[in-house]
N, C-alpha and C positions, 0 to 999 in steps of 0.2 A: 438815780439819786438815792443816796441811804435816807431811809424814811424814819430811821433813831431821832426820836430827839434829845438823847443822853452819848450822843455822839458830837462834841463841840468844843471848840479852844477860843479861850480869853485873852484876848490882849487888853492889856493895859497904858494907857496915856495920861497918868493921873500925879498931880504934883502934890506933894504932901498928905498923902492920905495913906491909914493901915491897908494896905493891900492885902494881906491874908484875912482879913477879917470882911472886906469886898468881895474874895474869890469865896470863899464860904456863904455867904449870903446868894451870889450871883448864881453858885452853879446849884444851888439848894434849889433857888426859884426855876432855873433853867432846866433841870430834873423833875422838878413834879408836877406831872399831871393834874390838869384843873379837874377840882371838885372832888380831890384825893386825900387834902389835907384840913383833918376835923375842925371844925368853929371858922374854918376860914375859907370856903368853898370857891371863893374867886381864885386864890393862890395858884402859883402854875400857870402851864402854857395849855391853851386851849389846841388841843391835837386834833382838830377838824378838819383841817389844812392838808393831812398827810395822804385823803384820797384823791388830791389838786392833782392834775398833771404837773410836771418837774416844776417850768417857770413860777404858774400860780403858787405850788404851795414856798414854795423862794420866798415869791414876793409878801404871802400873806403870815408866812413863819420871822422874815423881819418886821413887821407892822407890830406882831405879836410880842417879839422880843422886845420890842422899842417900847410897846404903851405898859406891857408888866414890870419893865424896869425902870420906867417913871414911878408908876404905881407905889412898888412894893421898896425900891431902894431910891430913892428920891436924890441920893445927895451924889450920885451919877447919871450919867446919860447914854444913852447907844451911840458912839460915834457913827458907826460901819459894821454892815454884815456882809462879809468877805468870804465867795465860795471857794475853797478850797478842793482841787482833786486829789485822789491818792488811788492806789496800786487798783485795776480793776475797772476802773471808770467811774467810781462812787464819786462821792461829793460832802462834805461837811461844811457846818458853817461855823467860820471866823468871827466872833462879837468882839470888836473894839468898841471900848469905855472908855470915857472922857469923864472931865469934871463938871456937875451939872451947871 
């Protein structure tokens, strides 16, 4: 499993809405490490998950995704965290957004 959490692709399912101003918000939060970013020390993804074995940290890096992108961009939702393979055996994950 690649243990990146700056390795990940967005899909989108969203009707009416600025989507470049979503993907900038999403991969902002998606990217930073909690407790990384000054005055706001919740922000980010808490990376505690990354010394899970594969399934666990799966399961507990979508729970993750899902409650900080309620949190912090409220006017979306996680649809789906979809593992994707690629060359190697690695793994990345898929975030499908929907409209909250």
């Amino acid at each position: 499993m690649n243990t990146s959490p700056y390795n990940f692709e967005l899909d989108f399912t969203l009707i009416d809405r600025p989507v470049d101003e979503l993907r900038r918000k999403l991969s902002f939060l998606l990217t930073t490490q909690q407790g990384t970013l000054p005055f706001d020390r919740e922000f980010g993804l808490d990376l505690s998950f990354l010394d899970r074995p594969a399934e666990a940290a799966r399961s507990l890096f979508t729970a993750e995704v899902a409650a900080k992108v309620a949190q912090f961009v409220p006017e979306v939702r996680v649809k789906a965290v979809e593992w994707l393979s690629v060359d190697g055996g690695s793994v990345f994950p898929k975030v499908v957004i929907t409209n909250a």
